[in-house]
Phi, psi and omega in degrees: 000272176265116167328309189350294186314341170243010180309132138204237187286340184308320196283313169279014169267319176284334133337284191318291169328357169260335211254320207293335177249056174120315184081023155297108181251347161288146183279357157273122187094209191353097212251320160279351190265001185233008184038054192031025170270126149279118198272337196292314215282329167301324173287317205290316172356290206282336171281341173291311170317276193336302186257031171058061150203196208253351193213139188204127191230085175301129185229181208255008182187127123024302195277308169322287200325283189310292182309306193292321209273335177285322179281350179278354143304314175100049179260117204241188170261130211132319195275177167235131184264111154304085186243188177249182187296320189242132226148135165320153161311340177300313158335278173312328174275013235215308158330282187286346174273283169031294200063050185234152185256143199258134183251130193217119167269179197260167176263177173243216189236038157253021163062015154256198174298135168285096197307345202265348167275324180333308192296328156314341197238022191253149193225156141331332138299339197279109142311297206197143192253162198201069177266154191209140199272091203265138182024066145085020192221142200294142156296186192249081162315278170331325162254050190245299166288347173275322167323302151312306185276344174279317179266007175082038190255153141282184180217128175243093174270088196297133209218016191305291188266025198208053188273120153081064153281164160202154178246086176103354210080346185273139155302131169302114186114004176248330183278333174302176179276007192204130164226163187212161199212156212226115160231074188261176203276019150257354214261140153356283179264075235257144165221011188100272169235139141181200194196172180206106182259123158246166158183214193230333173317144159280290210330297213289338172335283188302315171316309189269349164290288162317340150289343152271021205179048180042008158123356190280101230268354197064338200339129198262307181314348208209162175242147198327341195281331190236029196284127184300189205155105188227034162200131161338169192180164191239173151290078171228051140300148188258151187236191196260026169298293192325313202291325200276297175324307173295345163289308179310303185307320196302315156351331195248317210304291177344301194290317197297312181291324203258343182284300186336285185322289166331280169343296198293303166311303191303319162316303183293340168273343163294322192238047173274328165336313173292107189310323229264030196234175175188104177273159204298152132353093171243121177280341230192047181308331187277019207223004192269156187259011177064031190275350170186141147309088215248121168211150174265150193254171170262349153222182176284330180304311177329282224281350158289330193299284194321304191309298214305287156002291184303322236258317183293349154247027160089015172224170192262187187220133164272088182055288179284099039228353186305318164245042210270326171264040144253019194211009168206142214276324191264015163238036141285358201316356155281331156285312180285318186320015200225335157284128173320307231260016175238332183302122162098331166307140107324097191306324200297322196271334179289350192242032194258013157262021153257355152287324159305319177275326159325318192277337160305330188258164166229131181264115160288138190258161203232128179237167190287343222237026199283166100239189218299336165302316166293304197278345178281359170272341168252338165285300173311318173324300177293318184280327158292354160272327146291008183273316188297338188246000000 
């Protein structure tokens, strides 16, 4: 599930190592006193090798990522940005600081965008599609992108829980003309709170370097105090405590990915056995990261039963059913409520076959740190709770 679980000494060697070479926590600047080591710029390096691509920009939050990466896309007011149902909230808000109106399509049962609603909802307005690749398994990239490219949209790929994910051989966050990657201390990869916009683009490369970063162009001609500027801009810098932690962590992402995996199989062959189950959508198995086990019940009563059961036997859930009204759209009403074409609805019905499915599922979350004594406490757990209902 989460770097956390491998936070130790590599990460405190790499702290220390900023202070010890100076104590420069900005990414910028006292260039002898930090004895030119950068730790953000060194992360954003490895991470662009790592994930195939020519630009990668560290920033301070996951949400940060997504707002720089719609503005260097140019998303005014007026457009309209396209996501799905089920996502964190941040996505949409992220929309709405924007100043786009957020178009949210339903999902299917790999519990990402439904590509056949996608296409319903592309308007004459559609700035930028926004799919996003949820507990660790790839959106239908291919008819995503083919959608996009017949109408000419971009594509921003929110890639916040499925970091080094992969689709097709590509990494996820790579095939859009944008990607964005989320390292808060739940996240794959951890850095505490931070984020990452990669992409391939110079152009937008730079629109989010400057736009995280008060507008500020680098100009090699000028020394920052006297740094060129030809647009506003905000504060989203990663700084390098975050920078240093992320080396350490990227290091691990492989073991992290491959410990999942392991895990996750052992688990899904213990309880594949049970008629009364139906596991998620994987468009793409060899590229899913093992972040959590998803399966579906044959109703939402079922699948309330199971939990209560599950939750009484001293275990959890990962956001299904546990987070779920931070991760699906028809329990916004605080958000939509601000549009006509929602105002006075049930969110549950404009959205109701990813309320159907949603409500049906259950996510296990899957850890790096299992053994065989854990996972067989959860593999008897499931199946005596599908005994139960």
């Amino acid at each position: 599930m989460p770097g956390f679980e491998l936070v130790g000494k590599e990460e405190q060697d790499a702290v220390n190592e900023v202070f010890e070479r100076g104590g420069i926590l900005y990414r910028y600047g006292w260039d002898e006193r930090r004895q030119y080591i950068y730790r953000v710029d060194d992360f954003e390096k490895a991470f662009a090798n790592k994930f195939g691509v020519k630009y990668a920009l560290g920033v301070c939050s996951g949400t940060a990522a997504l707002k720089a990466a719609l503005e260097a896309l140019d998303v005014k007011p007026g457009d309209e940005v396209i996501t799905q149902s089920h996502t964190f909230i941040a996505t949409v808000e992220a929309i709405i600081e924007a100043r786009a109106k957020p178009v949210i399509t339903e999902i299917n049962k790999t519990l990402n965008m439904d590509p056949e609603d996608l296409r319903h909802k592309v308007t004459e307005k559609t700035k930028v599609i926004i799919p996003v690749h949820m507990s660790g398994v790839a959106a239908q990239m291919k008819e995503i992108l083919a959608i996009a490219n017949e109408y000419n949209i971009s594509v921003l790929e929110d890639n916040a829980q499925s970091c080094g994910g992969e689709y097709g051989g590509v990494k996820l966050g790579a095939m859009g003309d944008v990607g964005i990657f989320s390292f808060d201390f739940g996240k794959v990869i951890t850095t505490g709170e931070g984020g990452m916009v990669i992409t391939n683009n110079e152009s937008i490369f730079k629109k989010v370097r400057e736009y995280s970063d008060h507008g500020h162009e680098l100009n090699p001609n000028f020394p920052r105090g006297e740094d060129t500027r030809s647009r506003s801009g905000f504060n989203y810098k990663m700084m390098e405590l975050q920078g240093a932690i992320g080396l350490a962590q990227l290091k691990k992402l492989d073991y992290i990915i491959e410990r999942q995996r392991e895990n996750k199989t052992k688990i899904k062959e213990g309880i594949k056995h049970n008629p009364e189950i139906e596991f998620r959508e994987i468009p793409n198995p060899a590229g899913e990261i093992g972040d959590a086990l998803t399966f579906f019940l044959e109703t939402r009563e079922k699948a309330k039963k199971f939990v209560k059961i599950w939750s009484e036997k001293g275990f959890g859930t990962k956001n299904l059913p546990d987070a779920i009204n931070w991760h699906f759209a028809g329990t916004w009403e605080h958000i939509f409520s601000q549009y006509d074409e929602y105002k006075g609805k049930d969110l549950t019905s404009v959205w109701k076959q990813s309320d159907e499915i949603l409500r049906r599922a259950v996510a296990i979350p899957i850890f790096v740190n299992m053994d065989e004594s854990q996972i067989s406490k959860i593999i008897n757990a499931v199946n005596e709770c599908l005994k139960g209902i």
